[in-house]
N, C-alpha and C positions, 0 to 999 in steps of 0.2 A: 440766911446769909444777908440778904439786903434790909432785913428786916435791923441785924446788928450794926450793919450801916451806919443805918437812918439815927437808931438810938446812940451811938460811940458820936457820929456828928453833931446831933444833938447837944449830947454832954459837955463836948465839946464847948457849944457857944454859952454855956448853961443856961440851955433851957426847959422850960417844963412840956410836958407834953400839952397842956391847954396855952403856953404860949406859943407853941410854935406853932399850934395848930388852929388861934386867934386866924380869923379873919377869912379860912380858907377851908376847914373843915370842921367838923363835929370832933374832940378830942379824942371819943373813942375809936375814931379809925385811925388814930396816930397810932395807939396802944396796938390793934390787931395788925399795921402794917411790921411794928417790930418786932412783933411774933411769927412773921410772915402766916398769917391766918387769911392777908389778901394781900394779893399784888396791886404796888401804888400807880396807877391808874397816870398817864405821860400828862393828864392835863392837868391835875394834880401836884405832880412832881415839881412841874413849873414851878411855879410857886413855891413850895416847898424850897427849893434847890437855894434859889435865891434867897429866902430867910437865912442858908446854911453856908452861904459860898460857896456853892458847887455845881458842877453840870447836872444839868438834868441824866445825862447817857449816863453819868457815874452812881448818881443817885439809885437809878432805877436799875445796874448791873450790868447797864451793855457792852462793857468791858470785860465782862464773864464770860458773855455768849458762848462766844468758841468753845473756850474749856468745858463750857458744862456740857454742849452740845457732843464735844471728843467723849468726856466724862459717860455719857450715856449710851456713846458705842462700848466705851468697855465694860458695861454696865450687863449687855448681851452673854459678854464672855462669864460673867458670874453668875448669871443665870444658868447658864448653860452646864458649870460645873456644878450646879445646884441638882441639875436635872440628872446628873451622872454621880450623884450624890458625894459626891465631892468635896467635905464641908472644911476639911483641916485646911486643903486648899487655896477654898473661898476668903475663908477669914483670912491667912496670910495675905494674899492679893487685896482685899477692904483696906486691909490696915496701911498698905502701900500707896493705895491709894489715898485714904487719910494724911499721909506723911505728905505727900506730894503733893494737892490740890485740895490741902486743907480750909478755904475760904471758900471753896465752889465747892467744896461735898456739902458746907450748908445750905446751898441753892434749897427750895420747897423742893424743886424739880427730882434733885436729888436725893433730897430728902427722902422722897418720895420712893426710890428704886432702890434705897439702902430698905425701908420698911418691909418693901415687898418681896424683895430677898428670905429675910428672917419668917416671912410669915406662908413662904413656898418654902423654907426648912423645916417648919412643923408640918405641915403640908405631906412632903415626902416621907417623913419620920410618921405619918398615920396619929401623929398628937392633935386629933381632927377638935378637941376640946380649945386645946388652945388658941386653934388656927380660926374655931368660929369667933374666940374674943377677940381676937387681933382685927379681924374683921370689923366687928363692930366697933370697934375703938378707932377704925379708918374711917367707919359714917360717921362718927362725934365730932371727927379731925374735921371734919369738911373739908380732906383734900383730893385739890381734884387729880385723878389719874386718866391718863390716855397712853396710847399707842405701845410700846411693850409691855410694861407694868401692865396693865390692862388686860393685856391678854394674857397673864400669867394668872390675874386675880378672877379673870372670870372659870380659868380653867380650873383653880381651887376650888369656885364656889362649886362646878360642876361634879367634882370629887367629892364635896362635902353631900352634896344631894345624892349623889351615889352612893356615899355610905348608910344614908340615908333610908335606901332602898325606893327615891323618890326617883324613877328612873327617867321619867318625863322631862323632869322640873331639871333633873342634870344633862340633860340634850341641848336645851337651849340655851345653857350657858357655852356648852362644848363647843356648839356652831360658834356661838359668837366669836370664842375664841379662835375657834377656826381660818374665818374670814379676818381676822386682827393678822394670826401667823400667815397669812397666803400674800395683805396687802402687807407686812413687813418683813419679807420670805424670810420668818422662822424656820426654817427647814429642820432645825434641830429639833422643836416641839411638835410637828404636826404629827410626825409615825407614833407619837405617843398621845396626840387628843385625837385623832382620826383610831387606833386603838380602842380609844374609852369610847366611843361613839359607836362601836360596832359590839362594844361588850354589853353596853347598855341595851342594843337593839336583841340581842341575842338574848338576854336577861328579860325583852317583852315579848322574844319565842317572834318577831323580825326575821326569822333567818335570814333570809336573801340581801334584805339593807344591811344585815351585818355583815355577811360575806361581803360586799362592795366595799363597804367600810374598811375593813379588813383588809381586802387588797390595796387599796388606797395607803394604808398603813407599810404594807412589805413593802409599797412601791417608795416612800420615803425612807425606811429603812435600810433600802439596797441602795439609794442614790447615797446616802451618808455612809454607808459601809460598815451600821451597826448588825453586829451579827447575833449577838442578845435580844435584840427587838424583833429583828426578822423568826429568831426560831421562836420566840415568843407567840407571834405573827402566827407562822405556820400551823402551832399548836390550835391557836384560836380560831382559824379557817378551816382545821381538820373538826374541830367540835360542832362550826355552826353547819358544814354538810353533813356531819353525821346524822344533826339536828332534822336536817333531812332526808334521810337516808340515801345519803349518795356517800356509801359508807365505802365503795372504792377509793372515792376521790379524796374519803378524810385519809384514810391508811396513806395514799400519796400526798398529803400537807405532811402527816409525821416523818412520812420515812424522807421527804426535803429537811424536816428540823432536826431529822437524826444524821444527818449527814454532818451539818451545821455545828451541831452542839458537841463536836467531840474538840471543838476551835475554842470549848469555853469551860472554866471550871468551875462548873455552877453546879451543883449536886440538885437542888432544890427543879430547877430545868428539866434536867435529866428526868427526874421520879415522875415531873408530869405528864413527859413525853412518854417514858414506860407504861403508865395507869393509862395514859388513852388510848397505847396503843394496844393495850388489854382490852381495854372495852369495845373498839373495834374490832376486834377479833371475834370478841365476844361475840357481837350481834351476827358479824355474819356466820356465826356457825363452826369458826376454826380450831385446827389444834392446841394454838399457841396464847389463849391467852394469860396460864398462872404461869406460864415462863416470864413472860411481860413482867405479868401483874407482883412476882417475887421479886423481880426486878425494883420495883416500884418502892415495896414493901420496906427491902432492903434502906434501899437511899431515904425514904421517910424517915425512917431509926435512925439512922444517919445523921441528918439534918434537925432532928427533934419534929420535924414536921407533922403537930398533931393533927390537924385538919386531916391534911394528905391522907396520915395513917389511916384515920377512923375511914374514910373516901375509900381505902384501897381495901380494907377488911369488910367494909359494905359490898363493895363487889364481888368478894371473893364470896358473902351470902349467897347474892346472887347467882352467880355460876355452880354454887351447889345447889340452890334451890333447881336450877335448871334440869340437874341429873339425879335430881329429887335425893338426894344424899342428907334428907332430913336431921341424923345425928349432927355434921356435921357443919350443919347451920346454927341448929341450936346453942351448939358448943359454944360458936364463933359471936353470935346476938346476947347471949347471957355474957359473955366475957366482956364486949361492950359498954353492959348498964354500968358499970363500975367507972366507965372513961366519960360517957357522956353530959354529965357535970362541967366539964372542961371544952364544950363544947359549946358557943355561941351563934354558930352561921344557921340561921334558919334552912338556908338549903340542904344544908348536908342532916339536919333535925328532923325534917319532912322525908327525906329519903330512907332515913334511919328505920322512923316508924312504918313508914310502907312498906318496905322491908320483912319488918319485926310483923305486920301486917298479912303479908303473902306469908309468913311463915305460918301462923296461926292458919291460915285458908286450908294451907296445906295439910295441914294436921285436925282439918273438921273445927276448931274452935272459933265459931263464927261469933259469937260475943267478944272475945276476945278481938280478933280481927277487927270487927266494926268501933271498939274502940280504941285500934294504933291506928285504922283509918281515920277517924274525926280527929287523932293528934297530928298527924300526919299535914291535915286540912289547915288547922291552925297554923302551921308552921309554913306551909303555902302562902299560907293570905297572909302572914309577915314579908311574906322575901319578894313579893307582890306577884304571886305565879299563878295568875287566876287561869289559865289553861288545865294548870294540874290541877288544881279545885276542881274543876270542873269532871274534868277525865276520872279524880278519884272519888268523887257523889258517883257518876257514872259506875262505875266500878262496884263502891258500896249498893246502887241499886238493883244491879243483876246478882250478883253474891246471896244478899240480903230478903232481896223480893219484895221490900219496902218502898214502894210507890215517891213517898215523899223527897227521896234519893234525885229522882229524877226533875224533880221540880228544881232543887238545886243546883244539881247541874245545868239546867238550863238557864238561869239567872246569870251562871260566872260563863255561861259560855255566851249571850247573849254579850255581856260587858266585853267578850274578845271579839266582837263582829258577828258572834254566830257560829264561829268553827269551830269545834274542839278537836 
């Protein structure tokens, strides 16, 4: 914006950029200020102003201020339908915006919160390819971002390291953005980086910091009135106590998300609530959990939900592994090998194989077993689950009676502190 200014006044008196910029600067800051690549500096301007006939406060945009400043409250709002995915929306309201305060949407400032919109749409859309170029094309830019922008782009990076499966490296960007949305009470973003913050702890077998997390999360969720994020919530605080076997207290997160979720028509929700509230059953010994789990089954078909499905036909293994119903595991593991091609999440790969693993035990085929346990391992120490490493060498060393089992396990459980 100010950069066009500078140059239309310019042309104006015809001048060049090495004459106007005789006597007062280097000519290629003429060039980067009408690129807005830098803001022209008041002592600067001076000078400037006066070669051009003009104020310095005009020169430099102080006459913009206001609008741009309004400009970047409603800037919140497009954010925010960004976040609620919103996009047909968004773009109607941009473009209103363009028509309306078309000389201040070129602000850099601006500039700057229209980019980072676009680039929390791929963001949200999981086009995590694009969103890392967009990225980088904003360190080339050298432009600088602060206070919302900012913590929208730290919260991407934090997403992009979670896809990642760098779970660390995505905490701290998460906090940062944290502390950005607390001192610009984003209320809207926190029940969703306070979320990722607790999934991620949850993902390093944290429980307890995930649970806090977590609450933290519902507790923004209930103050905004979203009831999508809360049962979402729920769901996630039933899994990280299960995590610890305070498998009463997960069954009472679900059966709050099933209260919740009959307010919502999310089919995809519903099937997750059903599967957990399966496998809580499961553990503790109940009658109910392929009522659940058919449940679950159901709405996955439904939804196409491959993930889910293959998650919910894995347990249904297990639950017959339990009642040793060995046909009808087998059935259920060979029907799989044909789907698991389409399958990318190393967690659900690792489970697959232990699984496929316990079934073999089950049936004396201990070669076999020992190797869907070392595939199993791999697929561990992708999703970064060095506890289960650890626990399934364990595992392989009593089975097996192979010595060397236990050295390994004690390496991935050393790297967790010591506990398996």
């Amino acid at each position: 914006m100010i950069g066009n200014r500078l140059k239309a006044l310019r042309l104006k008196k015809q001048l060049t950029q090495d004459e106007l910029s005789y006597g007062i600067i280097s000519p290629s800051y003429i060039s980067q200020f009408e690129n807005d690549k830098k803001a022209i500096p008041r002592y600067i301007a001076k000078d400037l102003a006066k070669k051009l006939d003009v104020s310095v406060d005009y020169l430099i945009g102080e006459d913009l201020q206001k609008e741009v400043s309004e400009l970047k409250i409603k800037f919140v709002e497009l954010f925010n339908l960004i976040n609620e995915k919103k996009y047909t929306t968004f773009e109607q309201e941009l473009d209103n915006l363009k028509k309306e305060h078309n000389e201040s949407m070129n602000h850099p400032d601006i500039r700057t919160h229209v980019i980072l919109c676009y680039l929390f749409i791929e963001f949200k859309k999981k086009n995590f390819n694009t969103t890392k170029q967009m990225i980088s094309e904003l360190k080339d830019d050298d432009i600088p971002i602060e206070g919302y922008p900012l913590m929208i782009l730290y919260r991407v990076k934090g997403g992009i390291e979670y896809s990642k499966y760098n779970y660390e490296r995505s905490l701290e960007y998460f906090k940062k953005s944290i502390d950005i949305a607390i001192a610009k009470k984003c209320k809207e973003h926190l029940g969703n980086i306070y979320r990722s913050v607790g999934t991620c702890y949850a993902l390093m077998r944290s429980y307890y910091k995930a649970v806090n997390s977590f609450n933290l999360a519902l507790k923004c969720y209930q103050k905004t009135a979203n009831i999508q994020g809360q049962v979402s919530t729920h769901i996630n605080l039933g899994n990280s106590l299960s995590d610890i076997f305070e498998e009463e207290e997960a069954l009472e997160q679900y059966h709050n998300a099933l209260s919740l979720v009959k307010f919502l028509n999310d089919p995809h929700l519903e099937a997750k609530l059903e599967f957990n509230i399966s496998l809580v059953n499961f553990k503790l010994g109940n009658a109910e959990p392929l009522r659940h789990l058919n449940k679950a089954i159901n709405l996955y078909k439904e939804t196409d939900d491959r993930n889910g499905l293959f998650r919910a036909e894995l347990l249904r293994c297990k639950i017959n592994l339990s009642i040793d119903d060995l046909n009808e595991v087998r059935n259920s593991l060979f029907s799989m090998l044909y789907k698991v091609n389409e399958i990318n999440n190393p967690n659900i790969l690792a489970d697959y194989y232990r699984t496929f693993g316990d079934y073999f035990y089950a049936n004396e085929y201990i070669k076999e077993y020992e190797s869907y346990y070392k595939k199993s391992i791999e697929y561990y120490k992708k999703a970064n689950r060095l506890k289960d490493v650890s626990k399934a060498y364990l595992h392989l060393a009593k089975k097996t009676k192979d010595d060397s089992f236990y050295k390994y396990s004690a390496i991935y459980a050393n790297k967790m502190g010591g506990v398996i």
